[in-house]
N, C-alpha and C positions, 0 to 999 in steps of 0.2 A: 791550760794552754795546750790543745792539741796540735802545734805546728810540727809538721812533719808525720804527725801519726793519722791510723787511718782506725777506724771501726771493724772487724771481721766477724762477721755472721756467718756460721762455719756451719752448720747442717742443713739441709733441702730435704724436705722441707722445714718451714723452723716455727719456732713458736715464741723467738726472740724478738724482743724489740730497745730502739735506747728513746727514754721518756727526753725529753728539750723542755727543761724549765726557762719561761721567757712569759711575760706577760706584755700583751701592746699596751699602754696606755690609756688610749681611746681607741675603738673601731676603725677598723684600715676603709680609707678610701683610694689606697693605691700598696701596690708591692711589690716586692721580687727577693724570687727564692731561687740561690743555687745551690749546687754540690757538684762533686764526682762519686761516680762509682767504676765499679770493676768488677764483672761477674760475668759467668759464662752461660747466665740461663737464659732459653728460652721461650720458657712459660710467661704466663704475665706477672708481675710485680707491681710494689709499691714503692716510693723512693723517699717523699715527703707525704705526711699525713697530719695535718689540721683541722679538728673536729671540734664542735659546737654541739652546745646542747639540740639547738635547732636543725642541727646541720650535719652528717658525717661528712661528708665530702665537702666541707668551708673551701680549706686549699687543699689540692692534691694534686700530685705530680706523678704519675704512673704510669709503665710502661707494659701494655698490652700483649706487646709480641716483638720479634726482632724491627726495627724500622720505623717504629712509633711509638712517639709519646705522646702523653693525654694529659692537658693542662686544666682539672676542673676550679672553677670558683661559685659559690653556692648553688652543688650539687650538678651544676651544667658542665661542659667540659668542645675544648677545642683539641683537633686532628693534628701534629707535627711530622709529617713523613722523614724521615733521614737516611742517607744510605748505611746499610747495614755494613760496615769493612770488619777490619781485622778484629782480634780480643784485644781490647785495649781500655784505659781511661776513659770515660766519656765525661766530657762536662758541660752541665746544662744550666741559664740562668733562665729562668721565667716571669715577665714582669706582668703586670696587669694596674691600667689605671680606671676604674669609676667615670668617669666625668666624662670620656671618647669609650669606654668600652673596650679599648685597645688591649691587646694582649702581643706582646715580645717572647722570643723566643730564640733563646742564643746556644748552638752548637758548638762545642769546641771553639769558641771567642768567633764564632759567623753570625748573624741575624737571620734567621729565615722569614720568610712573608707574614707580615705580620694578617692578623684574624681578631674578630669582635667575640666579646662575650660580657654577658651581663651588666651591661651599659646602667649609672645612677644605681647598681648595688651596693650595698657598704657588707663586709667580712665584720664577725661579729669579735671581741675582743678576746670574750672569755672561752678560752681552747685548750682543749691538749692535743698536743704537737709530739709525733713518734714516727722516727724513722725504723723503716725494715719491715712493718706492718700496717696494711689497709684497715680504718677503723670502719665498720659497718653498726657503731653503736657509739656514744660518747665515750673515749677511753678503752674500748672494748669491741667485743665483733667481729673476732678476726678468722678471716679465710686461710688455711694455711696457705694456701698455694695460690695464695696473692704476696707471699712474703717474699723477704728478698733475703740472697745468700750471695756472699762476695764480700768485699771491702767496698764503704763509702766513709767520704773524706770531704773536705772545707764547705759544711754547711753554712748555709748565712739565711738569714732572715731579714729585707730590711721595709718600712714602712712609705716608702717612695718606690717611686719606677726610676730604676738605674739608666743613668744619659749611658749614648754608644760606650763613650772611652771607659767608663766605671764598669761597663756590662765586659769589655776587653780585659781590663787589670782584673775581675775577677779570673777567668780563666788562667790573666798570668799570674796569680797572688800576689800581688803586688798591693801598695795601700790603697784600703778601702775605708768608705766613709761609715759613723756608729752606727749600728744594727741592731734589728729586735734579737737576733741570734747570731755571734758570732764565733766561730770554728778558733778562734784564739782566746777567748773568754767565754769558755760554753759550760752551765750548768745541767749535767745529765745525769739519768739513773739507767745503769743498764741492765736490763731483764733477762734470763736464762741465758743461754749461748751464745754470747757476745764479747769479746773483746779487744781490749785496745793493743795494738801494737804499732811498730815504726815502718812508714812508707818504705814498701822495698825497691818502687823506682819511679820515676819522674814520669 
């Protein structure tokens, strides 16, 4: 149970990453994946990394540059502009349904315009899942300086598209419904320069 703790990836560049044991059941035809982070870089990153045999970029959640994030689903990827403010928390929920192609995208508990991608795709089951590192190979592949340095905290993974209110109590931590990944019951392994410590502020 990580409540109240956070992850800190402590060198830039890094070579660390924390593996997310979770297996989906069957092939997602719908999802949403949040967190927070906290870091002051602005280079590009990775936040969330979901890879497939067939597939490095299955899910991926990474941000470019200051002001955007980049929501890919098998290998394609949609634009989220944000305005860039203070050093702070950021916390982002990204949903994506199959069936409308739709893709969500929640800032700080906002919705931004929603955008289409990969309409009738299905996300393949069999993944590994690693935060802190962009996978350009199954499990493997990694750019340094796509990595991420900072603290990130209340990952989730869930196999639906979170309705408004659920995509809201995310942001507040508040109860959420069972997940392929949940940041209170998370099995992980974490790899070189990583560790866990206790949220130092809200």
């Amino acid at each position: 149970d990580l409540y109240r703790k956070v992850f800190v990836f402590r060198k830039d560049p890094s070579d660390a990453y924390v593996l997310l044991r979770a297996q989906a059941e069957q092939p997602l035809q719908n999802f949403t994946v949040c967190l927070r982070s906290y870091t002051d870089l602005t280079r590009p990153y990775s936040l969330f990394s979901y890879a497939t045999k067939a597939q490095d970029n299955e899910i991926l959640l990474f941000k470019p540059k200051p002001g955007e994030y980049r929501l890919y689903v098998g290998g394609k990827f949609v634009t989220f502009r944000i305005p860039e403010g203070r050093w702070d928390w950021e916390h982002v929920c990204a949903s994506w349904e199959s069936a409308t192609g739709l893709t969500e995208f929640w800032f700080n508990g906002k919705p931004w315009p929603r955008k289409g991608l990969q309409k009738g795709y299905t996300v393949s089951a069999e993944a590994v899942i690693l935060l802190g590192q962009e996978q350009d190979a199954y499990g493997g592949g990694f750019d340094l300086y796509n990595s991420f340095t900072g603290e990130l905290a209340d990952v989730y993974l869930w196999d639906i598209a979170l309705s408004p209110d659920k995509m809201r109590a995310a942001y507040q931590s508040l109860r959420l419904p069972p997940a392929i990944l949940a940041w209170k019951s998370l099995s992980y392994e974490m790899k070189g320069d990583v560790v866990v410590k206790p949220r130092l502020r809200e």
